[in-house]
N, CA, C and O atoms as a GROMACS GRO file, in nm:
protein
  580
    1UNK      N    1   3.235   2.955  19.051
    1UNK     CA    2   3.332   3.060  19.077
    1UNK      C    3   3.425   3.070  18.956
    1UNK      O    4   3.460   2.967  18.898
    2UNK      N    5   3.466   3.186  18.917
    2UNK     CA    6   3.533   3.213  18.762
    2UNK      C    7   3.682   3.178  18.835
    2UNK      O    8   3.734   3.207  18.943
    3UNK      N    9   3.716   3.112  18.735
    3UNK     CA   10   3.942   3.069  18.760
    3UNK      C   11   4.004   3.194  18.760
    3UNK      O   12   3.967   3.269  18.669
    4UNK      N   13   4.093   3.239  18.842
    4UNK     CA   14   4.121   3.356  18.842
    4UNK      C   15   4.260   3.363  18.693
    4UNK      O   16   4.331   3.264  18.672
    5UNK      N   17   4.272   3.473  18.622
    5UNK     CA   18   4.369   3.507  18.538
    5UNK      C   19   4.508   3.491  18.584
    5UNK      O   20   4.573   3.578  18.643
    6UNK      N   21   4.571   3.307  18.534
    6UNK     CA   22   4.676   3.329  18.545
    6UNK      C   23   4.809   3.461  18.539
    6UNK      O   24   4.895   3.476  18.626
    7UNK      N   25   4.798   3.521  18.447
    7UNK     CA   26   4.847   3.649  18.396
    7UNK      C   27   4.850   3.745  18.480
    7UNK      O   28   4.942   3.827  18.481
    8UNK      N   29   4.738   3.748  18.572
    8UNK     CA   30   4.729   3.801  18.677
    8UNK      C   31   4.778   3.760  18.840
    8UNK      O   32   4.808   3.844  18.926
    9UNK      N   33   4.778   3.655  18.853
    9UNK     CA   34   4.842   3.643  18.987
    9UNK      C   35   4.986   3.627  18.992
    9UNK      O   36   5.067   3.583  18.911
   10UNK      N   37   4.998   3.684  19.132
   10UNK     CA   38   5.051   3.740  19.199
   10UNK      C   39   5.223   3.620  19.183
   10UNK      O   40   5.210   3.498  19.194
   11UNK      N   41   5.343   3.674  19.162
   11UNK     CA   42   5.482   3.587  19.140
   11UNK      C   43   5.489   3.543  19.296
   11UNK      O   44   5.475   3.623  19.389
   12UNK      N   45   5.512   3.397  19.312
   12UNK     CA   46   5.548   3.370  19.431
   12UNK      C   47   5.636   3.373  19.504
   12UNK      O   48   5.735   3.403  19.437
   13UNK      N   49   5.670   3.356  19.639
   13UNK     CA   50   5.792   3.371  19.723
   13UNK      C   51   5.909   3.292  19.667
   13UNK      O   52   6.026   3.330  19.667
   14UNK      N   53   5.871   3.196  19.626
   14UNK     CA   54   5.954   3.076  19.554
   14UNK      C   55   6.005   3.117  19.413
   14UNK      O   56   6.119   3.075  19.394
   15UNK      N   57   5.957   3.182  19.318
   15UNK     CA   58   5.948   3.226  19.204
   15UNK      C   59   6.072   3.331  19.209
   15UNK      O   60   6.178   3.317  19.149
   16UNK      N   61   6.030   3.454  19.303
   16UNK     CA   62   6.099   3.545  19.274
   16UNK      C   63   6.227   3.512  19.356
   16UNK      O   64   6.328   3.577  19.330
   17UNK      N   65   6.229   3.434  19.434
   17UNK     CA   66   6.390   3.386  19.536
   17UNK      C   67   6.455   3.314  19.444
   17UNK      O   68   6.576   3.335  19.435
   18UNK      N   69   6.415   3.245  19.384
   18UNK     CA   70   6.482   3.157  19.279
   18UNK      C   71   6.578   3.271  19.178
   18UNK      O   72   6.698   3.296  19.168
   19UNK      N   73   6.453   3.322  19.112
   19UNK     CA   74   6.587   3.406  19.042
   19UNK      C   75   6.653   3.531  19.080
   19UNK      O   76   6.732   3.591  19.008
   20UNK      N   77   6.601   3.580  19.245
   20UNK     CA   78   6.685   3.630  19.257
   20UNK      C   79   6.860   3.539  19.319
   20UNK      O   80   6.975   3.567  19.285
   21UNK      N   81   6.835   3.479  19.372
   21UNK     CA   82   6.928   3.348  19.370
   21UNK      C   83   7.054   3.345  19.322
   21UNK      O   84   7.171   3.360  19.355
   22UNK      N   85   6.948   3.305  19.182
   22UNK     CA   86   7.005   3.288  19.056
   22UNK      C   87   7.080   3.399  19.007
   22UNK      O   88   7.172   3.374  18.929
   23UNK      N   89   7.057   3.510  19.037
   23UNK     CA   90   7.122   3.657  18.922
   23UNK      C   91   7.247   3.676  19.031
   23UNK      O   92   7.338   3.757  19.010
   24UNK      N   93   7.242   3.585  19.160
   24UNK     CA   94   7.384   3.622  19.238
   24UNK      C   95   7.503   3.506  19.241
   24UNK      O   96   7.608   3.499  19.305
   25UNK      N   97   7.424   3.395  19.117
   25UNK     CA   98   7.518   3.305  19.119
   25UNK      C   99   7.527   3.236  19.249
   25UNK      O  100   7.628   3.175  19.287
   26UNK      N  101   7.399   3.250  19.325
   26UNK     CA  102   7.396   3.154  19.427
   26UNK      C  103   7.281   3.083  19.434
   26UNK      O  104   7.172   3.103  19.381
   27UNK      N  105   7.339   2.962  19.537
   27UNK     CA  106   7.218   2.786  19.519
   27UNK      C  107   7.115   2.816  19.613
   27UNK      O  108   7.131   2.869  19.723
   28UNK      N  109   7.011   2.780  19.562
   28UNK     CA  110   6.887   2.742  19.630
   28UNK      C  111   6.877   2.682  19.756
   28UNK      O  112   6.937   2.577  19.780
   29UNK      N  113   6.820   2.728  19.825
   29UNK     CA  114   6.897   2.711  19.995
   29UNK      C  115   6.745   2.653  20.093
   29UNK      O  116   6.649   2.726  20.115
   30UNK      N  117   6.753   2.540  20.128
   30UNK     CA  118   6.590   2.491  20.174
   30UNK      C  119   6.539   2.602  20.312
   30UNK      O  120   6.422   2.612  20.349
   31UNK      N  121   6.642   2.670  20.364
   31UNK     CA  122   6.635   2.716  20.505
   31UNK      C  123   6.578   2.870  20.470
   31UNK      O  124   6.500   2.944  20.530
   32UNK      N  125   6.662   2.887  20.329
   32UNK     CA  126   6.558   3.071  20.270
   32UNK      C  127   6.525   3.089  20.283
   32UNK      O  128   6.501   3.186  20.355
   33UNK      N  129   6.422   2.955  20.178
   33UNK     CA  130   6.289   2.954  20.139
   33UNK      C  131   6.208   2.941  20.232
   33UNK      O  132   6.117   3.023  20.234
   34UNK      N  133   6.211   2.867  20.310
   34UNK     CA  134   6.154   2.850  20.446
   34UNK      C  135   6.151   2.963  20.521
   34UNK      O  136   6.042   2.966  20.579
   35UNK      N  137   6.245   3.098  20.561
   35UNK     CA  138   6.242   3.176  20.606
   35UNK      C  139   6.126   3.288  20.577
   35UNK      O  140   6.041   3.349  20.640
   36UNK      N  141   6.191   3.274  20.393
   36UNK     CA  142   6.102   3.396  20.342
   36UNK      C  143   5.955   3.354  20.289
   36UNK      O  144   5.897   3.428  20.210
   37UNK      N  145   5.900   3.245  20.330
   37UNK     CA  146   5.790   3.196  20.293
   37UNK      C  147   5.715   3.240  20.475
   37UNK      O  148   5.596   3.269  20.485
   38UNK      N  149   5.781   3.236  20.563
   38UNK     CA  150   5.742   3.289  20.681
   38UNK      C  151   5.712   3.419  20.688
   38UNK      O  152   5.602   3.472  20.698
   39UNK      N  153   5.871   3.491  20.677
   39UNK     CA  154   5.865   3.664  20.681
   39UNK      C  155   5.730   3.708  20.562
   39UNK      O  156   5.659   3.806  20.588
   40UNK      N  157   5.712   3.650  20.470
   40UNK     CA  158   5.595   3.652  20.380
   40UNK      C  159   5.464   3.645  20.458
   40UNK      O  160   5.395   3.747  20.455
   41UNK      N  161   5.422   3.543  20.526
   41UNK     CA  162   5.292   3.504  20.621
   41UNK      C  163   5.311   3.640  20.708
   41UNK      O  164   5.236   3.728  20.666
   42UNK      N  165   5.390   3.680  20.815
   42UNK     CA  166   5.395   3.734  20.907
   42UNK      C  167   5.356   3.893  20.826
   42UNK      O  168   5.264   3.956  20.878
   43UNK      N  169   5.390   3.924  20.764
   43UNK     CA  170   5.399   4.037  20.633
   43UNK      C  171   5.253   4.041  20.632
   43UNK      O  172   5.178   4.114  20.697
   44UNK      N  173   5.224   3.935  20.535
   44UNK     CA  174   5.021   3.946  20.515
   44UNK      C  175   4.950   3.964  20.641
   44UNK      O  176   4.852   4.039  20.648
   45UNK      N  177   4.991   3.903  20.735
   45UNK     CA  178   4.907   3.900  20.876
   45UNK      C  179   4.940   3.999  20.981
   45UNK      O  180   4.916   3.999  21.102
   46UNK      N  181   5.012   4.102  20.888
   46UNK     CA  182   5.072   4.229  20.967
   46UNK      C  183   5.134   4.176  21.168
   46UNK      O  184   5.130   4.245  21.271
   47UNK      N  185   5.180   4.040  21.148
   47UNK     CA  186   5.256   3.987  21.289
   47UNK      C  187   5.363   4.057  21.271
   47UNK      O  188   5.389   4.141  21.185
   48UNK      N  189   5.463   3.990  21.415
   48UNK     CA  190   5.586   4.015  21.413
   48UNK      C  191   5.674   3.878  21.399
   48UNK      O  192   5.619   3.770  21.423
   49UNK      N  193   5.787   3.884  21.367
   49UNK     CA  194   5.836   3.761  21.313
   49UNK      C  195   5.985   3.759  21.355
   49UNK      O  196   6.068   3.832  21.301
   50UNK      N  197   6.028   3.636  21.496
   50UNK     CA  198   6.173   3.658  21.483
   50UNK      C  199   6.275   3.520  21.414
   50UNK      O  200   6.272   3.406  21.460
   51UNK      N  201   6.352   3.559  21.308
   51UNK     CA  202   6.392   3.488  21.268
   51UNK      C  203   6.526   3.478  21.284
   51UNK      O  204   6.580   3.587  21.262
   52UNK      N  205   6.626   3.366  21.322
   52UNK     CA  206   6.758   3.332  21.360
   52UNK      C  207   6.806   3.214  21.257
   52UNK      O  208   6.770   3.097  21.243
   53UNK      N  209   6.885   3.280  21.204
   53UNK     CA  210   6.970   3.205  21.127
   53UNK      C  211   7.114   3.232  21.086
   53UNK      O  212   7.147   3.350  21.072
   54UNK      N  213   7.198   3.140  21.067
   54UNK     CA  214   7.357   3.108  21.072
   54UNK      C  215   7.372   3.223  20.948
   54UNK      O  216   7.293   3.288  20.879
   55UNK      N  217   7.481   3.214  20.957
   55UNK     CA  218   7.587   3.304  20.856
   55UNK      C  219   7.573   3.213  20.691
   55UNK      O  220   7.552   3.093  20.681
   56UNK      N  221   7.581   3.252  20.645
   56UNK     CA  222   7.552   3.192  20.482
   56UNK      C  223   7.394   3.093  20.447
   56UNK      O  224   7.376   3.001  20.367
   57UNK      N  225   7.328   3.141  20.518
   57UNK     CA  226   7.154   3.087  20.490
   57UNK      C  227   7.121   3.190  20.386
   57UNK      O  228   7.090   3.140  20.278
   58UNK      N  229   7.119   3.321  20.390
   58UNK     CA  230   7.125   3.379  20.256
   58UNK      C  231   6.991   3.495  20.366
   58UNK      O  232   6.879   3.520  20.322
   59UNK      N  233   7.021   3.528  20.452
   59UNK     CA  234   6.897   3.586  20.511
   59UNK      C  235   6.848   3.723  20.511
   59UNK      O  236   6.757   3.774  20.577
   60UNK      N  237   6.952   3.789  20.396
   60UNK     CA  238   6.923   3.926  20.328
   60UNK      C  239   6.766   3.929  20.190
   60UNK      O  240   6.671   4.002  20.163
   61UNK      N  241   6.834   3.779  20.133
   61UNK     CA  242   6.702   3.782  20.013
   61UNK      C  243   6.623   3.697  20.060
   61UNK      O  244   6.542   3.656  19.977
   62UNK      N  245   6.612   3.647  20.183
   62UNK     CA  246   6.534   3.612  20.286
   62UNK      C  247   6.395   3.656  20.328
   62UNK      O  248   6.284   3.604  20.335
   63UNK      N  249   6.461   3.801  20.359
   63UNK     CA  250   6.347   3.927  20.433
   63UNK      C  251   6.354   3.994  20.298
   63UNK      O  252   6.237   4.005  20.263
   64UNK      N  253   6.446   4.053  20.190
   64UNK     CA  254   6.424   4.104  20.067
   64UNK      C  255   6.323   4.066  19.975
   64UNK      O  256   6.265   4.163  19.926
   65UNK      N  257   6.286   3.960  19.937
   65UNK     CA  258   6.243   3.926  19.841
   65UNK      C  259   6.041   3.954  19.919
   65UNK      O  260   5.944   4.020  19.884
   66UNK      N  261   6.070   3.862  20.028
   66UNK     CA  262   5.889   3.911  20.079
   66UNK      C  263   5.818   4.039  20.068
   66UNK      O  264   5.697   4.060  20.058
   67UNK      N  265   5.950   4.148  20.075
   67UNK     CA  266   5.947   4.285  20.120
   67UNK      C  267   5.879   4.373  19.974
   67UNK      O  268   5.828   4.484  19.987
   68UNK      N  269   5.887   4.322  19.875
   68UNK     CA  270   5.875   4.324  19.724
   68UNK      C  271   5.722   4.328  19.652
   68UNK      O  272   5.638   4.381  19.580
   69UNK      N  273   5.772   4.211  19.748
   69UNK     CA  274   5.617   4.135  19.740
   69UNK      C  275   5.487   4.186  19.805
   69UNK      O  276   5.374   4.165  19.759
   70UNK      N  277   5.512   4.247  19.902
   70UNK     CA  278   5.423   4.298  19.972
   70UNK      C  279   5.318   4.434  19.961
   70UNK      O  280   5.218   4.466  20.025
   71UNK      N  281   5.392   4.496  19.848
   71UNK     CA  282   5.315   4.614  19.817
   71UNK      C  283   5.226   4.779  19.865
   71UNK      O  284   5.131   4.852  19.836
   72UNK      N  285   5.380   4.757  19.987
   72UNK     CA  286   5.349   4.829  20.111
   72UNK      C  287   5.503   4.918  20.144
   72UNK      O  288   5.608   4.872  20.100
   73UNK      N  289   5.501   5.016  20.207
   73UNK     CA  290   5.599   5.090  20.240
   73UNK      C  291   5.734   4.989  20.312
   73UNK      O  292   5.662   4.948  20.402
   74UNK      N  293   5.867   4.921  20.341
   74UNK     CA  294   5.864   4.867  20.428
   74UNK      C  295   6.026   4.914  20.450
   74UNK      O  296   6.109   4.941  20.362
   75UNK      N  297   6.040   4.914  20.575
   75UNK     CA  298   6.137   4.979  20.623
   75UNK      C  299   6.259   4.857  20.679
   75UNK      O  300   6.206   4.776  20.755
   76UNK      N  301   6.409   4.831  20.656
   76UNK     CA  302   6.491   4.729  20.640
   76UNK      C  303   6.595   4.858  20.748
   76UNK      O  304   6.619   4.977  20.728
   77UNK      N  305   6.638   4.753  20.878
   77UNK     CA  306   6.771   4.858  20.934
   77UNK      C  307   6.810   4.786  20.957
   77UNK      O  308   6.750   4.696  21.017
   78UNK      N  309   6.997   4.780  20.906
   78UNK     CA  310   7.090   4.705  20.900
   78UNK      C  311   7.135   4.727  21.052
   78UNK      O  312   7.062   4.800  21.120
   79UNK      N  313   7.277   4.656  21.129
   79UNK     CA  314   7.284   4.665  21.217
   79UNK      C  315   7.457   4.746  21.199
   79UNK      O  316   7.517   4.817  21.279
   80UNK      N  317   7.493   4.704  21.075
   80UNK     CA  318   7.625   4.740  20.999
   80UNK      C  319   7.618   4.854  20.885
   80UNK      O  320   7.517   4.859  20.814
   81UNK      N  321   7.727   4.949  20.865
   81UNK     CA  322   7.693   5.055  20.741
   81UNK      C  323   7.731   4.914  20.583
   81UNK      O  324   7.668   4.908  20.478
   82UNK      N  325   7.827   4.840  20.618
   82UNK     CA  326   7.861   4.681  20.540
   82UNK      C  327   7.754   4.682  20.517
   82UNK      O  328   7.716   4.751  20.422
   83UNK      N  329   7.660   4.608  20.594
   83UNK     CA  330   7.537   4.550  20.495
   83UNK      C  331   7.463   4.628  20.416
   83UNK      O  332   7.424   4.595  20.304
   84UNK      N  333   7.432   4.766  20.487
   84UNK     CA  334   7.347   4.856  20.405
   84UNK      C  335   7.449   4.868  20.305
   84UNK      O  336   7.425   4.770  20.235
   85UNK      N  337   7.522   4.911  20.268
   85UNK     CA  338   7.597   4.919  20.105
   85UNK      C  339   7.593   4.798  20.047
   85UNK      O  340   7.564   4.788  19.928
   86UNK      N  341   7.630   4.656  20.149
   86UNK     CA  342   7.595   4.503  20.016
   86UNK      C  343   7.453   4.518  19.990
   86UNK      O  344   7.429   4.459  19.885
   87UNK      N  345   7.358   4.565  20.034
   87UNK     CA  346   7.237   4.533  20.046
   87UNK      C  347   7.176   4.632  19.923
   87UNK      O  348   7.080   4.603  19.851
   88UNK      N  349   7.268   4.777  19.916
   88UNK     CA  350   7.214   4.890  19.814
   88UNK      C  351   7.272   4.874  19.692
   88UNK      O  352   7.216   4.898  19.585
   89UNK      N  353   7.437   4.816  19.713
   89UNK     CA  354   7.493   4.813  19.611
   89UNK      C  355   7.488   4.694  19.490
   89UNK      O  356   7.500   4.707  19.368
   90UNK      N  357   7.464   4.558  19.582
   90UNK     CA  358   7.476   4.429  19.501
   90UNK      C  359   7.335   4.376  19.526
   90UNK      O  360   7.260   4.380  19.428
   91UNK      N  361   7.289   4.330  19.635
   91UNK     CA  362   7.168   4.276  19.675
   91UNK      C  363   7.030   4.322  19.605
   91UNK      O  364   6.966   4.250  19.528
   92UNK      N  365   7.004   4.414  19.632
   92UNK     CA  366   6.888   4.496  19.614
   92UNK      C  367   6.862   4.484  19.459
   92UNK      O  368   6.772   4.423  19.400
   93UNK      N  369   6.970   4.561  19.406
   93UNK     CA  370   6.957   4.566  19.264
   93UNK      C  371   6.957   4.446  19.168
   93UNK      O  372   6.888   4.424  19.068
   94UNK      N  373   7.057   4.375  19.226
   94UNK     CA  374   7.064   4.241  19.135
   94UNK      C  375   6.889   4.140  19.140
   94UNK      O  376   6.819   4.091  19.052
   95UNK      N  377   6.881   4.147  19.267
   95UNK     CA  378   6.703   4.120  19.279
   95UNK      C  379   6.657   4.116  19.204
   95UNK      O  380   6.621   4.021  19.135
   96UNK      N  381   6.637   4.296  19.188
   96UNK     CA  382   6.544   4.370  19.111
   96UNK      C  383   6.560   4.321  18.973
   96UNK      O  384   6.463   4.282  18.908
   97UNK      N  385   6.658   4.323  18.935
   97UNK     CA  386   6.700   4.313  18.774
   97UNK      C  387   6.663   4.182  18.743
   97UNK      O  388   6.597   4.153  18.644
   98UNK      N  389   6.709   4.092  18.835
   98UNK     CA  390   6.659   3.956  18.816
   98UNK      C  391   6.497   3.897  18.809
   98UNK      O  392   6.433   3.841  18.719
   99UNK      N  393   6.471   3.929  18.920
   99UNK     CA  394   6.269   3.925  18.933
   99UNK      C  395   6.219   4.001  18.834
   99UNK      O  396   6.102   3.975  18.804
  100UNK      N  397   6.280   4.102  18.767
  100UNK     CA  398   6.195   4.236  18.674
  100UNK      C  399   6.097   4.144  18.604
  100UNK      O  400   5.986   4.188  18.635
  101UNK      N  401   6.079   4.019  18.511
  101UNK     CA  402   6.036   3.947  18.455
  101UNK      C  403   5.894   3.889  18.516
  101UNK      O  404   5.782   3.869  18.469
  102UNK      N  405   5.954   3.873  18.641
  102UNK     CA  406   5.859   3.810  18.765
  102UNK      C  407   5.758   3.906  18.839
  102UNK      O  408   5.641   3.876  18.862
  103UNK      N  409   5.815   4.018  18.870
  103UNK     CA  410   5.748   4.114  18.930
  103UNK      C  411   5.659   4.231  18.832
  103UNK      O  412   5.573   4.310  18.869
  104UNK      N  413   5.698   4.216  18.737
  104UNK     CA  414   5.626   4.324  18.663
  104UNK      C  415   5.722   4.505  18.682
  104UNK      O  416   5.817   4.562  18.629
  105UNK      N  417   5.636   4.527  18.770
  105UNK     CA  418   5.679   4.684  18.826
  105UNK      C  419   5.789   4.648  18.897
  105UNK      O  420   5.793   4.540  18.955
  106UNK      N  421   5.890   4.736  18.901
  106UNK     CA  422   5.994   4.761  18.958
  106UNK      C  423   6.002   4.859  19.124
  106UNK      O  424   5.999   4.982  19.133
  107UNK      N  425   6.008   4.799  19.195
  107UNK     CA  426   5.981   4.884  19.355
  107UNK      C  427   6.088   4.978  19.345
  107UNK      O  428   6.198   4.942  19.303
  108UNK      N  429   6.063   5.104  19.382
  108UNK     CA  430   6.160   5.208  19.426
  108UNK      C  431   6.224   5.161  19.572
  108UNK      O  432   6.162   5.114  19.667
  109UNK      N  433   6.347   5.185  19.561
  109UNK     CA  434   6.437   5.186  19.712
  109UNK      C  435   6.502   5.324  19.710
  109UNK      O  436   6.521   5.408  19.622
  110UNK      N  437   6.539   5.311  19.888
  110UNK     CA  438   6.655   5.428  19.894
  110UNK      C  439   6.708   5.423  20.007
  110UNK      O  440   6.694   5.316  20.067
  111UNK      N  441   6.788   5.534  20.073
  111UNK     CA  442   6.860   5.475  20.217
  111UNK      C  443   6.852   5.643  20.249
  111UNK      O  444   6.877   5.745  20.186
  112UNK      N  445   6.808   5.613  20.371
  112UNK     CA  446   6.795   5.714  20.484
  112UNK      C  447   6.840   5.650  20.569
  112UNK      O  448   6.819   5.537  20.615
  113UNK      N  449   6.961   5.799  20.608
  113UNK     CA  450   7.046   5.816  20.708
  113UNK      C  451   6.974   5.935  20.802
  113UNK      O  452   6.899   6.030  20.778
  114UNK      N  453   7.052   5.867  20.949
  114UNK     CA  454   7.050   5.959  21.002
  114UNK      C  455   7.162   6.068  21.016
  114UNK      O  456   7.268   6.034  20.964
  115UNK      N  457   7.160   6.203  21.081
  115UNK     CA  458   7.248   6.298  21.106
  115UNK      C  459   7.382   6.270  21.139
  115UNK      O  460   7.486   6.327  21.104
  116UNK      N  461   7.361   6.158  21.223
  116UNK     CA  462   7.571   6.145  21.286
  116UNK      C  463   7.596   6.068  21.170
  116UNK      O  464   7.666   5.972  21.203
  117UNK      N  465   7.561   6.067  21.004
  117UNK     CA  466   7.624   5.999  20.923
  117UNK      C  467   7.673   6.107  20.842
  117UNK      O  468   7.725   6.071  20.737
  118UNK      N  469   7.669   6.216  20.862
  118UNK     CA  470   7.732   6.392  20.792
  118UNK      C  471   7.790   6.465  20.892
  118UNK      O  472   7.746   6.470  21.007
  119UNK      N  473   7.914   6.536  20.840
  119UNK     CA  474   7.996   6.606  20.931
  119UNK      C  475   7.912   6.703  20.950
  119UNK      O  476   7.823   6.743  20.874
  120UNK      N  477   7.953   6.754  21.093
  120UNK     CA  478   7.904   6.887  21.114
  120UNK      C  479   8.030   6.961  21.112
  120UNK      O  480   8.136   6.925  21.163
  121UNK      N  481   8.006   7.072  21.045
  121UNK     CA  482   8.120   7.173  21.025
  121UNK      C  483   8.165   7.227  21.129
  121UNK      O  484   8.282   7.260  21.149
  122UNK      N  485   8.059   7.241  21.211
  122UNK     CA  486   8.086   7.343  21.336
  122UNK      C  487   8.166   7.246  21.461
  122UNK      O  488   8.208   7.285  21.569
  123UNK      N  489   8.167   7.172  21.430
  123UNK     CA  490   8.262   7.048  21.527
  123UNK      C  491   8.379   6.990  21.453
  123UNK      O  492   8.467   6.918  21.501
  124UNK      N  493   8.364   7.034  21.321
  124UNK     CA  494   8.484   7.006  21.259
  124UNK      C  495   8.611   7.134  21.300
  124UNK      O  496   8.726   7.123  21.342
  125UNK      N  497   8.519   7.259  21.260
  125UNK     CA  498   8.589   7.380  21.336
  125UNK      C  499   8.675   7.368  21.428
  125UNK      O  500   8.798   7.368  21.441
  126UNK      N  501   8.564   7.354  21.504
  126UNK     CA  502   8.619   7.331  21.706
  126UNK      C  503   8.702   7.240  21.731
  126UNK      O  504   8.744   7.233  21.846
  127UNK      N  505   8.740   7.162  21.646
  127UNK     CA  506   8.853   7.036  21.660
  127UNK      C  507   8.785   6.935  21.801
  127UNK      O  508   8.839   6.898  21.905
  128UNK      N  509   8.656   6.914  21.751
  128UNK     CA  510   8.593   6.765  21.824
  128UNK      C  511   8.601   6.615  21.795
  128UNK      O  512   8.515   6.545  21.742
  129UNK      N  513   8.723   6.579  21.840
  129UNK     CA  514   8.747   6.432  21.764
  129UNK      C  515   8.664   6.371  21.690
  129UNK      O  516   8.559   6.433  21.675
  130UNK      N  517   8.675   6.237  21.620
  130UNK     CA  518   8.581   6.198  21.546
  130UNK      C  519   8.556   6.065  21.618
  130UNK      O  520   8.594   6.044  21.733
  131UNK      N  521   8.485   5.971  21.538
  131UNK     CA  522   8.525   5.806  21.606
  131UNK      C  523   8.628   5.748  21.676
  131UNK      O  524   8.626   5.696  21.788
  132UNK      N  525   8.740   5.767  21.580
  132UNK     CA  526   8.870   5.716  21.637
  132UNK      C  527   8.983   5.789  21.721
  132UNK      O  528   9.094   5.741  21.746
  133UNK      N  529   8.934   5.914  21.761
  133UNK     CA  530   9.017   5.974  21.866
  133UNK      C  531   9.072   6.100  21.756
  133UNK      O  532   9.081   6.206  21.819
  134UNK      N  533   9.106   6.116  21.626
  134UNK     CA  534   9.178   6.256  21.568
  134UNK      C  535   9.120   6.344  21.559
  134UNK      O  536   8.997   6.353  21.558
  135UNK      N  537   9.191   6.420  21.551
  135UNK     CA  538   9.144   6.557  21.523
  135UNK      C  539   9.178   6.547  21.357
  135UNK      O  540   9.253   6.474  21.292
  136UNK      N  541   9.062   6.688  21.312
  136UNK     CA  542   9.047   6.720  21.200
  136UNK      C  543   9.090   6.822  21.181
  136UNK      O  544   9.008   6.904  21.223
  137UNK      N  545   9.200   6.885  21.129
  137UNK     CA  546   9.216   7.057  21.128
  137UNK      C  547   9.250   7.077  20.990
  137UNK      O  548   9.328   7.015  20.918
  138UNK      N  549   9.162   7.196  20.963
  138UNK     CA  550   9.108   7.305  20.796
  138UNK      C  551   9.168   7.410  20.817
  138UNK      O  552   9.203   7.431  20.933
  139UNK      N  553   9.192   7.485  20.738
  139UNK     CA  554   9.254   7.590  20.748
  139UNK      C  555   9.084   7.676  20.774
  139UNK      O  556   8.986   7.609  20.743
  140UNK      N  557   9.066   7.789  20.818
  140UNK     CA  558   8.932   7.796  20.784
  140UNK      C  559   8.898   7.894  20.646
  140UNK      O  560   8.992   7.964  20.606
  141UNK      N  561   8.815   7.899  20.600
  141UNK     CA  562   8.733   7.929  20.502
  141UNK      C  563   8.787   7.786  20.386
  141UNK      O  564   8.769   7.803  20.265
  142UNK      N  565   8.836   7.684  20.423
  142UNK     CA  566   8.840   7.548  20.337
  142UNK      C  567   8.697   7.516  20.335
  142UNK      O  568   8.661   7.524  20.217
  143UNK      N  569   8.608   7.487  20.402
  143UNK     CA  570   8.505   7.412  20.371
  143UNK      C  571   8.346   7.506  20.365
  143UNK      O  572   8.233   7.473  20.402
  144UNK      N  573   8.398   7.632  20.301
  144UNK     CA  574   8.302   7.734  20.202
  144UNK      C  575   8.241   7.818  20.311
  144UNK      O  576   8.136   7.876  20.288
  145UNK      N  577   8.300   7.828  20.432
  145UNK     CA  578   8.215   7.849  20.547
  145UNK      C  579   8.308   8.004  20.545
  145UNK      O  580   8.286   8.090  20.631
   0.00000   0.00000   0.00000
């Protein structure tokens, strides 16, 4: 059987967590790696995977870094608008920039929202409170309408 082309295989779970890790100025964490060496298996074997872990295990580049790796469409929903911005603004990218070496190609991201994350004008109009109980009042023709 021919040795397969180092050059060619594939950066490991370990590889690319490390420096992404590393590009956040944070330590190598045994419980991560362990996580994202799972969310990785469950990933290839198209399972489902529930994983529970404490507050500072690092469990964003956890499920991030497998997600990379995988070479497949994969869809991440925060439970907070917080995380999705740490996750778009610092997380994601610093990854990326960090693994670039490791990964070769660079994965496209993006964030899709849904609708109740844009005003509707026509309830802005009508003076339909918002989240916190106020009203919004425009003079009208303010918002091009």
């Amino acid at each position: 059987m021919p040795t397969p082309d180092p050059a060619l295989a594939e950066p490991s779970v370990q590889d690319v967590l490390h420096a992404a890790v590393g590009s956040l100025n944070g330590e190598d964490r045994p419980g991560q790696l362990e996580m994202a060496k799972a969310v990785r298996t469950a990933m290839r074997r198209r399972e489902h995977l529930l994983v529970q872990a404490g507050t500072g295990t690092g469990k964003s580049l956890g499920y991030l870094v497998p997600a990379v790796l995988h070479h497949d469409r994969v869809v991440v929903a925060t439970a907070t608008l917080a995380l999705q911005h740490q996750l778009i603004e610092k997380d994601i990218p610093a990854m990326l920039d960090a693994a670039g070496d490791v990964l070769g190609e660079r994965p496209a991201y993006a964030v899709l929202k849904g609708r109740s994350n844009y005003a509707c004008l026509h309830r802005i109009r009508d003076g339909v409170p918002d989240d916190q109980g106020a009203l919004v009042e425009l003079p009208t023709g303010t918002l091009g309408a």
